[in-house]
N, C-alpha and C positions, 0 to 999 in steps of 0.2 A: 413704314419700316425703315427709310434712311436715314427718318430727320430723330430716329431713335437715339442715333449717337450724339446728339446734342448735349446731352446732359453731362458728357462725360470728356466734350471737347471743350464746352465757357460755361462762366454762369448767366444767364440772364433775366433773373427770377427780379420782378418788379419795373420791369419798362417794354416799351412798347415798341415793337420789333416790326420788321416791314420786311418783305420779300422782293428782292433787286433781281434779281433772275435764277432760274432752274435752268441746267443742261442734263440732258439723261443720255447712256450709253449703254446699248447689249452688247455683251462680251460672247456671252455663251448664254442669250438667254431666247425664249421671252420670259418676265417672270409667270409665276403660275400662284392662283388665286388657292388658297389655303395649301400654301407648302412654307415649310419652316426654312426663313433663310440667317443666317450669321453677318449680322452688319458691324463691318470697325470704319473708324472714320480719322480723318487726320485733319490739323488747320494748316491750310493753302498761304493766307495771309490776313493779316490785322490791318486794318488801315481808319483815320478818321479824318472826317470834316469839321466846320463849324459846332454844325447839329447834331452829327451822329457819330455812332461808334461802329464799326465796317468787320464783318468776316466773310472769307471763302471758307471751303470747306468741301474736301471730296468724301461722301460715303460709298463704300463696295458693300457689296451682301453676295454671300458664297454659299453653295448649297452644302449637303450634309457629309460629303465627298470634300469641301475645300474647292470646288472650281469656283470664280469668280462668274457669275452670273448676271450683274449690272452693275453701272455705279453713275453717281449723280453727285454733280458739280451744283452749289448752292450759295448765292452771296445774298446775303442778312445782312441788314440795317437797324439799329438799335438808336431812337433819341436819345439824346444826355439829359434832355429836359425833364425826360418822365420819369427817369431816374430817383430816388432820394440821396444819391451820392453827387447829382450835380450839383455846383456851386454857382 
């Protein structure tokens, strides 16, 4: 449900991405297994290496009320290599 907002934060359609680390936080939760939650998410920072191309990224997900419920800090790793736009 968090990494939902992806699509709507980069594109990353044709390379091959890697997971740097996950942080989770309960606000007001635990979450709860078949309940509909509202995820928006924002970019933290851009950053690149030689190799790769770098986001953070915090997603929230809030129940049907609007309360914030958890959220999850995410840094992603994209090659440039696997790319068709690397040069």
């Amino acid at each position: 449900t968090f990494r939902g907002v992806e699509a709507e934060l980069f594109n990353r359609t044709g390379v091959v991405g890697l997971f740097g680390a996950i942080e989770l936080q309960f606000i007001n939760g635990p979450l709860l297994a078949e309940t509909d939650y509202k995820a928006r998410g924002e970019v933290l920072a851009l950053t690149e290496s030689p190799k790769t191309e770098n986001v953070w990224y915090k997603a929230t997900l809030s129940d049907a009320g609007g309360q914030d419920i958890a959220s999850m800090i995410m840094y992603l790793r994209f090659l440039k290599a696997s790319s068709p736009l690397y040069g």
